[in-house]
N, C-alpha and C positions, 0 to 999 in steps of 0.2 A: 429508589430503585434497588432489588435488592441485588447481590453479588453477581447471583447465577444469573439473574437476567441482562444483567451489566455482561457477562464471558456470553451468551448468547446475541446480544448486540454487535460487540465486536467479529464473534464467528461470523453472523450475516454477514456483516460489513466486507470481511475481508470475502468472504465466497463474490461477492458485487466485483471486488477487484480481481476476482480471477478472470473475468469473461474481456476485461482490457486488450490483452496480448490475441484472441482468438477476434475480437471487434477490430483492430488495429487490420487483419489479413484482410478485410472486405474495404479498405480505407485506398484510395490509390498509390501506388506505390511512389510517385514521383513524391508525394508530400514528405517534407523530410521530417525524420522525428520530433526534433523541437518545434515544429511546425505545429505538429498534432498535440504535442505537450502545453502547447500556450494555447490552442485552441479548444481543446479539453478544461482548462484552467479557466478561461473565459468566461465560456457556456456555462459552467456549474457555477465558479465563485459569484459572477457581476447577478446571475438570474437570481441567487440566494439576494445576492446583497442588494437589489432594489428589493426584493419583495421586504427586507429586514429593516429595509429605511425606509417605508410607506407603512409599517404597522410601529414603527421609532419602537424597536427594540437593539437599537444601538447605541449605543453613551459613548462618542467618540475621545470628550475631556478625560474622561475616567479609563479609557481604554490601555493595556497592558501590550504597549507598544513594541517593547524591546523584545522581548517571549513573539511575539505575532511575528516583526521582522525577520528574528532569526528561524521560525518555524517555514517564513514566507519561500526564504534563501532558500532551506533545505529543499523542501521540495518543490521548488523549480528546477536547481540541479540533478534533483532526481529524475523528473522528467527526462531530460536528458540523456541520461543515463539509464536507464530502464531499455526506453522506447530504442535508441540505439544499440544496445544488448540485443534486443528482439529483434531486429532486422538482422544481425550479426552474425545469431547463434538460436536462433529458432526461438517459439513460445516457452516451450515445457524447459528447456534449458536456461534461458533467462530470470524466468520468473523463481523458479525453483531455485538458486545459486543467489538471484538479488534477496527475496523474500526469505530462503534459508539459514541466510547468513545473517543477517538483521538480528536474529534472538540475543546470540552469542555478543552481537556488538552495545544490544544492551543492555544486559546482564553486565557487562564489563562495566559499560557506561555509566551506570546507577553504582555499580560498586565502586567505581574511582570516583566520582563526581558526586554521590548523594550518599557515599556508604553504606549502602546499604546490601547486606550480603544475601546474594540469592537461597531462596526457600528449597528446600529438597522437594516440592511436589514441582515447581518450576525448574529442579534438576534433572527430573525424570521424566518430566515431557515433555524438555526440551530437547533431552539427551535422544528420547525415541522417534520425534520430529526430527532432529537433525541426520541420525543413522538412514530413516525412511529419503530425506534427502539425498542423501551421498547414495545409496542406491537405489533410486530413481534418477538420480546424475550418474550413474554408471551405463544407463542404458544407452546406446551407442545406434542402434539399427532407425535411421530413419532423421536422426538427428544430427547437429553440427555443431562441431567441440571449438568453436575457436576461441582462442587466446584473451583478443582484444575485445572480444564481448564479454566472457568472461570475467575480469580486470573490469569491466564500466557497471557488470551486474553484482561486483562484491562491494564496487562504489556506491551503487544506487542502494545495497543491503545496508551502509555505516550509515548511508544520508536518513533513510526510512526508521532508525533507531532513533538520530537526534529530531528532526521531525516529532518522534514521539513522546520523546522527552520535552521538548519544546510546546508541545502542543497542550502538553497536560499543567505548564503553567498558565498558559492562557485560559486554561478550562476553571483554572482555581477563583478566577475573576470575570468570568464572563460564561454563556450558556450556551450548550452544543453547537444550536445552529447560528448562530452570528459568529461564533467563531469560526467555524468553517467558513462561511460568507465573507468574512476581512481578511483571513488567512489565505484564503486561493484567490482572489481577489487582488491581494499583493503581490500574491507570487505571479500571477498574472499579466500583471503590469510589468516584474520586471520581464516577463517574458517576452513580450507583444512587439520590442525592437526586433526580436529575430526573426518576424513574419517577414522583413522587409528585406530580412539579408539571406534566408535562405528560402529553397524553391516550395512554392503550395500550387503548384499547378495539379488541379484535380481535386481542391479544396474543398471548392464548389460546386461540383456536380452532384448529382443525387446521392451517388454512395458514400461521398465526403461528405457531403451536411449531415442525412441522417447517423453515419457512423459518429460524426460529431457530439451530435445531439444525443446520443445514447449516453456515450462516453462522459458526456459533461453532467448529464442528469444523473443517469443512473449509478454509472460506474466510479463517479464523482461526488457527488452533491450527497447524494443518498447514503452513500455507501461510506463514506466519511461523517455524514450525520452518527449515522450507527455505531462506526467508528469512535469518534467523541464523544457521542450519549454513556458507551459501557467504558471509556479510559474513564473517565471521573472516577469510578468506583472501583480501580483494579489498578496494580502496577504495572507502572510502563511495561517495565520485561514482560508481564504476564500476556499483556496485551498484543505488545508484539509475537511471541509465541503462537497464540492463537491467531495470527495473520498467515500463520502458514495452511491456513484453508485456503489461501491465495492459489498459491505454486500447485496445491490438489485439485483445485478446482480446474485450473488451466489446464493443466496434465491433463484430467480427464478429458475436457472438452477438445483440446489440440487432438486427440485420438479418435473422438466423435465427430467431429465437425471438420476438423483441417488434414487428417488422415496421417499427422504424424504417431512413431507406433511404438508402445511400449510393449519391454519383454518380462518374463516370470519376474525378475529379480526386481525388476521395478513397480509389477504392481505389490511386491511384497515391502516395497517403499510405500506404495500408498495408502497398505495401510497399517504399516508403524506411523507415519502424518498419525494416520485419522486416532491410532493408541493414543500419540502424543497429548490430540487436541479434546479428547473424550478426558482421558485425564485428568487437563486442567480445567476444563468446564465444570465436571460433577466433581472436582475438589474444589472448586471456589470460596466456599464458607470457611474453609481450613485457611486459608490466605488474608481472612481479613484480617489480622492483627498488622497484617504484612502495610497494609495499605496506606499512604502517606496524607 
């Protein structure tokens, strides 16, 4: 696979995860987030991971346990934390602040943990991604600033960094989609005790399954496939970066679909994003020295 089709995997991928926050609004509202988060987790990792154990393209002896658990951990807490944010503090403002702040944390990450110092084209499109952020997070009319979602969406931004780091050892030794199919799968299981302790009334009605069912295929399965297909062949940071077609995605569609309302200054956020992510996509060739 070559680079650029590796940064165009990932952009899909991450636009799959913007419609998350906009599907979660048609979900009943009694189901509490971690509710939805283990139920999402479910539906995608178990559906991947029987079909990846009836074609045995899994070597569970040889499998690269510790990288999988710690990637599993993350994002179940992200979960969490995400889905929580979003009920808290609106779509466009969760996803945008979780998913914004994610680049920063791993740029750092990589450079404390793998030394490895960020690339000037990854400075510059992170830099106009982030700016497009804070003002798209400036926008106020329509939207709700609180505190404590904010604080769970900068948590859910650190978790979605190591996630990504974590994720791209497991890819060193094993193939997109079984990784994903073990990895949510895990995180799945350990999620699946909280169905018992908090409320899913409304889980199971029509617009709780099918909202289910999207979220765990699409916005899940698929969308992490894509996801992992293009991290093999790109830096975590780069990758994450380019996850910020998430927060644009959302944004747009919260404005379309759920009528929350952005102002001048913030479509001028969306598109410094899209500066950012056009950037590093059609510089991807310049990166490959970069690549671990």
């Amino acid at each position: 696979m070559s680079q650029r089709i590796a940064y165009l995997f990932v952009l899909l991928g991450a636009m799959l995860w913007g419609t998350t926050g906009t599907a979660q609004t048609f979900m009943p509202q009694t189901v509490h987030p971690l509710a939805v988060g283990a139920s999402r987790l479910a539906v995608g990792g178990f559906t991947l991971l029987i079909i990846m154990l009836i074609l045995r393209k899994i070597d569970f002896r040889n499998w690269p346990w510790k990288a999988t658990i710690l990637s599993a951990l993350a994002m179940a807490i992200f979960q969490y934390c995400f889905f929580t944010s979003i009920r808290l503090t609106g779509i466009a403002i969760g996803t945008v602040v979780a998913i914004g702040s994610a680049p920063m944390f791993s740029g750092f990450i990589e450079w404390l943990m793998l030394k490895r110092r960020p690339t000037k084209i990854w400075l510059i499109a992170t830099s106009l991604a982030i700016i497009g952020c804070v003002l798209l997070f400036s926008n106020k009319e329509g939207m709700i600033v609180n505190p404590a979602g904010v604080t769970l969406s900068l948590c859910a931004g650190l978790l979605f960094a190591f996630y990504t780091l974590f994720n791209k050892e497991v890819l060193k030794k094993a193939d997109a989609i079984p990784s994903v199919a073990v990895i949510f799968s895990v995180s799945a299981i350990m999620l699946l005790p909280f169905l018992f302790l908090f409320e899913t009334e409304g889980l199971l009605t029509v617009p709780g399954i099918s909202t289910m069912i999207y979220l765990g295929i699409a916005a899940t399965s698929v969308a992490y496939i894509l996801f992992s297909s293009g991290l093999r062949h790109i830096p975590s940071s780069s990758a994450v970066t380019l996850s910020l077609a998430e927060p644009l995605t959302a944004s747009i569609l919260s404005v379309i679909i759920v009528g929350e309302r952005l102002d001048l200054v913030s479509w001028t956020g969306v598109l410094l994003l899209l500066g950012g992510i056009v950037v590093l996509t059609f510089s991807g060739r310049k990166e490959k020295a970069a690549v671990a």
